[in-house]
C-alpha positions in Angstrom: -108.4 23.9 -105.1 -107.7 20.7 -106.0 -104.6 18.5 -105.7 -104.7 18.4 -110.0 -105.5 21.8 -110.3 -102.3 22.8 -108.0 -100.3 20.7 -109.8 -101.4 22.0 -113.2 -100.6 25.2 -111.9 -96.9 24.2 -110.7 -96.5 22.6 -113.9 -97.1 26.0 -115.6 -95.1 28.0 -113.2 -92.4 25.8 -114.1 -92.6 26.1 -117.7 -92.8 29.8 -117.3 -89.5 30.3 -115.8 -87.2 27.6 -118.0 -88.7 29.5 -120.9 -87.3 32.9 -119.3 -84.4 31.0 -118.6 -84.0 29.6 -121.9 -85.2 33.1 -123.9 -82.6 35.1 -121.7 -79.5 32.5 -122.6 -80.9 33.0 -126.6 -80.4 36.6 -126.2 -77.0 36.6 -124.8 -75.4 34.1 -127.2 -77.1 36.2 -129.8 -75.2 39.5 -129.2 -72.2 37.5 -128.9 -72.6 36.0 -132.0 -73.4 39.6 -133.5 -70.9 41.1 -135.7 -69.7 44.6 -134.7 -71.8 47.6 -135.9 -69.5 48.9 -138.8 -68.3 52.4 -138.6 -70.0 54.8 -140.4 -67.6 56.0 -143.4 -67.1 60.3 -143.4 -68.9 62.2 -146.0 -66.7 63.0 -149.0 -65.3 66.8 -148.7 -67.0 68.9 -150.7 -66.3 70.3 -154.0 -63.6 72.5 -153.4 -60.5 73.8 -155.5 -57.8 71.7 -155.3 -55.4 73.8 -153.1 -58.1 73.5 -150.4 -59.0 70.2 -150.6 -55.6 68.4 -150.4 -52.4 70.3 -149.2 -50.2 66.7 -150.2 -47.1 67.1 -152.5 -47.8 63.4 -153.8 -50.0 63.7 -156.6 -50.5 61.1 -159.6 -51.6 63.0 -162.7 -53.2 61.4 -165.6 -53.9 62.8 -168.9 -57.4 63.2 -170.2 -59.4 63.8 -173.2 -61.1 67.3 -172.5 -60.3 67.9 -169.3 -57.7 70.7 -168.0 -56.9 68.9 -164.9 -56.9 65.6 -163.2 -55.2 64.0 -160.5 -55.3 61.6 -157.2 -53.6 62.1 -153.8 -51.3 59.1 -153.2 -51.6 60.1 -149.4 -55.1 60.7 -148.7 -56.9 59.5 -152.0 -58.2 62.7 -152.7 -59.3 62.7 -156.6 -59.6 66.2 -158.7 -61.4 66.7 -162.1 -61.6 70.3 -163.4 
């Protein structure tokens, strides 16, 4: 082998490892960087009557055209149309 040919393939070596070097550092600042995963948000509950659903005193009514019954938790949030 000849004294270009080893040095060619030092030079490569080289390169090699500072572009490991240089990927790895990439990847680290990039999960840094990352925003948290958000939390997945629960399902709503089910269509249930409303004495199941939400056992709260606090409830807002509201008056509606047509239907019998209609209110929100203040606690929980819980809304009920019938």
């Amino acid at each position: 082998m000849g004294t270009d040919a080893k040095n060619k393939a030092q030079i490569i070596a080289a390169l090699v490892t500072a572009r490991s070097a240089i990927d790895s550092a990439l990847l680290a600042m990039s999960e840094e960087a990352a925003p948290p995963a958000p939390a997945e948000e629960p399902e709503p509950a089910p269509a249930t009557p409303a004495d199941e659903a939400c056992k709260h005193e606090r409830r807002k009514a509201f008056k509606t055209f047509g239907a019998k019954e209609h209110w929100v938790c203040e606690d929980c949030g819980y809304e009920y149309r019938r």
